[in-house]
N, C-alpha and C positions, 0 to 999 in steps of 0.2 A: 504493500500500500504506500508507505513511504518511498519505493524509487516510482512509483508511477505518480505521485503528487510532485516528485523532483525533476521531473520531463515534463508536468504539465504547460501549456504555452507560455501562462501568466511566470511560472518560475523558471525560463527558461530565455524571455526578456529581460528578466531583474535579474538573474546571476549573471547576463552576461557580460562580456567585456565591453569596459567604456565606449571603444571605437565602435564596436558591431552596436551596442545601443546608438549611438547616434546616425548609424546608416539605418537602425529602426526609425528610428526618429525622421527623418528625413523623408522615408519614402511612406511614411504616415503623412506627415504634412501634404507630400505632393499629391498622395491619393483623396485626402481631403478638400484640396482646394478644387482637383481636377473636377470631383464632385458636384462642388459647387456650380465650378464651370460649367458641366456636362447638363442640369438642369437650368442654368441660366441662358445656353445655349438651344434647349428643346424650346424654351418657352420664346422664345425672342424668333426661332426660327417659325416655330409653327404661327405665330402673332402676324410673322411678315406674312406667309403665305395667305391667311385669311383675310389681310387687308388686298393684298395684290388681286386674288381672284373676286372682292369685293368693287374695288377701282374699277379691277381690267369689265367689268359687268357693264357699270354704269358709264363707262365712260364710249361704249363702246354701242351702249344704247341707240336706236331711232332719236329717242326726245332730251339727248345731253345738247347743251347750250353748253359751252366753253367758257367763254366768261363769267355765266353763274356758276358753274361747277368751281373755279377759280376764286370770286369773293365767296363762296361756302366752306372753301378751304382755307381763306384769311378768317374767317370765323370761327372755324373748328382749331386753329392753329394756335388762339389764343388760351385755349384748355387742354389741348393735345397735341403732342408733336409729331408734324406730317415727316411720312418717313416709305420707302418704298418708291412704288410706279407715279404714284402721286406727287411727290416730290420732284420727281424728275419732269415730269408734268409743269406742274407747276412753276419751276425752274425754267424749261422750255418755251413754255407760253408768256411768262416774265418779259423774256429776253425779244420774244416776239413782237410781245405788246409794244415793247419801249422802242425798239427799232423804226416799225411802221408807224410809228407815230411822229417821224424825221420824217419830214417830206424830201423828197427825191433822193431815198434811199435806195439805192442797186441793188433788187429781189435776191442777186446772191451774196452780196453783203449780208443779206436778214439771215440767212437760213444759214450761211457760216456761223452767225451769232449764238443762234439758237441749236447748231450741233455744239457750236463751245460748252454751253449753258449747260448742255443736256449731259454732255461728258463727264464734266466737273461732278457732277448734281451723281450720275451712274457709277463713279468713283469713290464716293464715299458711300454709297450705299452698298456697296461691296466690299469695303473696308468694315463696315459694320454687321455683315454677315460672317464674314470670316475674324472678326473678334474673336481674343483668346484660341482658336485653333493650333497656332504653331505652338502656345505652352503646352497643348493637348500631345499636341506631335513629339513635341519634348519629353515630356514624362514617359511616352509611350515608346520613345528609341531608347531612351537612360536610364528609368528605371530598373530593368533588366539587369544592367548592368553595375549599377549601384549595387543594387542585392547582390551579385555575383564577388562583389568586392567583398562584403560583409562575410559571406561564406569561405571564399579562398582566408581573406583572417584569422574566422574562427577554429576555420583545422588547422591551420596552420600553429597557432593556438596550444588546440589540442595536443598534437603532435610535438611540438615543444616540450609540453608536461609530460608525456612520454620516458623523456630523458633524468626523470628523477623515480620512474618507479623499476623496481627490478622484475615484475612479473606484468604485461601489456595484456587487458581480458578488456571487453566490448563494453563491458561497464566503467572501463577507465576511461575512454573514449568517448561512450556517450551524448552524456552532457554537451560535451564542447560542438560535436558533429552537429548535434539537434537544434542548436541555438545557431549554427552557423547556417543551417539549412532554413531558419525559420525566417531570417534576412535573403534569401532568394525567395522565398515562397511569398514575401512582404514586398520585394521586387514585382513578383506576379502579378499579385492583386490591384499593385497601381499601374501597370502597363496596360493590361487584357481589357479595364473599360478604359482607359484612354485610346486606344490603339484603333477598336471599336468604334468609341462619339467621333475620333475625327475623319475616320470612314465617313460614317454616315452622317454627318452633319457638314463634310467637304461634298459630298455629292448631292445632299440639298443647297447647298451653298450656291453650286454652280448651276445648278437647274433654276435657283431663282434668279440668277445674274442672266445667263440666256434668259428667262422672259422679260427681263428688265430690259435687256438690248434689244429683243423682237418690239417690244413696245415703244423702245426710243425712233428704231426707225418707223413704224408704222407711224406713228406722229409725226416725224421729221417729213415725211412722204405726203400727210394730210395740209400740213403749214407748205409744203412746196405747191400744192395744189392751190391754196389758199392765195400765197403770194404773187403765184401768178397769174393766177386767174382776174387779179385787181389790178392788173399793171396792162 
């Protein structure tokens, strides 16, 4: 009973060596944070998409009016921050408005303006989808290896203490093996859902950035029609 209470996990972090505790330590924190990340990231992504196929509806409506869709968005912008197709939208149509309102402005002057506008606007909106992702990608290529350091340590460790006993039996050994392996296995647990979220949260990532560029030019194509059809 006593050697299996002396392998338990809990005692097998506490006796172990300073250094391997702190490669525990460490790859606790970063599975904790990843955590964090990993739901701050479901929630922000799934949020984008329910806006984007909300926008992409109305905006693409028979009965959208542009300019009201526009002051509804100065409106809601003062309790909510516009973010997504919308934004880029709105950015776009911005750059429009103010242009065409220069008389004897060069139609391709306007719609250079308004691809700038809309570029800027599709660049940080993809900056904000893939937030946090590369510490995702970090934890989940070096973790691994952290723990692996922790274990080569602890036998090492181990093996060391070897050298003062005269008879070497699997119970000398133990201890030190178990605690050194508990630091890879701690390794694991912070890689496997990092390695995971940022799979699948890079490949949402970039499916919403393509419909954000289908959308920048389908606009850019509707304001080309626009500006020249008034010229």
């Amino acid at each position: 009973m006593a050697e299996s209470e002396s392998l338990s996990i809990y005692s097998l972090i506490v006796n172990a060596s300073f250094l391997v505790q702190m490669v525990m330590l460490i790859l606790f924190m970063a599975s904790v944070v990843s955590w964090i990340m990993i739901i701050q990231r479901a929630r922000y992504q799934s949020h984008a998409r329910t806006e984007f196929e909300r926008f992409d509806s109305i905006f693409w409506s028979d009965k959208t009016d542009l300019p009201q869709l526009y002051r509804e968005g100065n409106a809601r912008a003062e309790t909510h921050p516009i973010e997504g197709a919308e934004q880029i939208f709105r950015e776009g149509f911005k750059a429009y408005r103010r242009l065409t309102q220069q008389s004897g402005t060069d139609p391709d002057v306007i719609m250079e303006g308004v691809q700038r506008a809309m570029r800027v606007a599709l660049a940080r909106e993809e900056e904000k989808l893939e937030a946090n992702l590369p510490f995702l990608a970090s934890v989940a290529s070096v973790s691994p290896y952290i723990g692996l350091f922790g274990t080569v340590w602890g036998i090492m460790n181990s093996f060391r203490g070897l050298a003062n006993v005269h008879q070497a039996t699997l119970a000398t050994v133990a201890p030190g093996i178990s605690e050194a392996l508990v630091a890879t296995a701690m390794g694991l647990f912070a890689a496997i859902p990092a390695v995971l979220a940022f799979n699948r949260f890079s490949a949402r990532a970039e499916t919403m950035i393509n419909g954000y560029e289908t959308f920048a030019e389908e606009f850019t194509a509707y304001l080309h029609r626009q500006v020249h059809s008034s010229n």
